[in-house]
N, C-alpha and C positions, 0 to 999 in steps of 0.2 A: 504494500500500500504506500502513497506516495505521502511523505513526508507533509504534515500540516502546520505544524507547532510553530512555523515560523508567519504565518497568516493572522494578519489582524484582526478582522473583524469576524464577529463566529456567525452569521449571517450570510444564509447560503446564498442568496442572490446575488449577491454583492461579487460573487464569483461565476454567475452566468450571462451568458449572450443573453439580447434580447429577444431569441425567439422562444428560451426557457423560462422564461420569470410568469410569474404567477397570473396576470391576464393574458397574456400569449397562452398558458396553459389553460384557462379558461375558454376563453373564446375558440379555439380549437375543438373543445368537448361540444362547446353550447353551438358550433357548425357541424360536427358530427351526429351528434343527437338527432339536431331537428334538421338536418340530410338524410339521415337514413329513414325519417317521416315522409320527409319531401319526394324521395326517391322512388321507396317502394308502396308506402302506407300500407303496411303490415305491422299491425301493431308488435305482434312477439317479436321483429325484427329489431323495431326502434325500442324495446323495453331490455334486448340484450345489449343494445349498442348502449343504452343509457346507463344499466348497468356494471359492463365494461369501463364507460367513461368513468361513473361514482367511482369506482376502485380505483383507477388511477389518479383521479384528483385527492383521494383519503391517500394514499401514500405518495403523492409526490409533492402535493401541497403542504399536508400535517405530518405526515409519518419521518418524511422524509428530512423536511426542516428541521423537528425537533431532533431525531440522533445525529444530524450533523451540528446543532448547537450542543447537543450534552456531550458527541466527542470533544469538540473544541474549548471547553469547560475541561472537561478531563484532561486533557492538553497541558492547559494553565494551571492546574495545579500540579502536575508534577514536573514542571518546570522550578 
């Protein structure tokens, strides 16, 4: 794993492009969602794509910020 400890801010956006921060991740889910409406209008269709989405936005929105701040935390203190 690539060395952190020397990164300031424990805030993980502060380390992505603009096409990974958090309304880019958003608005991506809220065009595939109601795409896959638009597209087929099947509902079990657009309730798996939605579903799909929900899971990625719970970990890569929440899941995922938070163990990159609690490593970065754990970081600074055993420094």
């Amino acid at each position: 794993m690539k060395d952190l400890s020397n990164l300031e801010s424990s805030n993980i956006w502060d380390y992505k492009p603009w096409w990974c921060q958090p309304w880019s991740i958003l608005s991506t889910g809220i065009v595939l969602s109601v795409g896959s409406w638009l597209i087929f209008h099947i509902v079990w269709i657009t309730f798996i794509m939605t579903t799909l989405v929900t899971i990625w936005w719970v970990y890569f929105l929440i899941m995922y910020p938070r163990m990159f701040t609690q490593y970065m935390e754990s970081q600074k203190i055993q420094k």
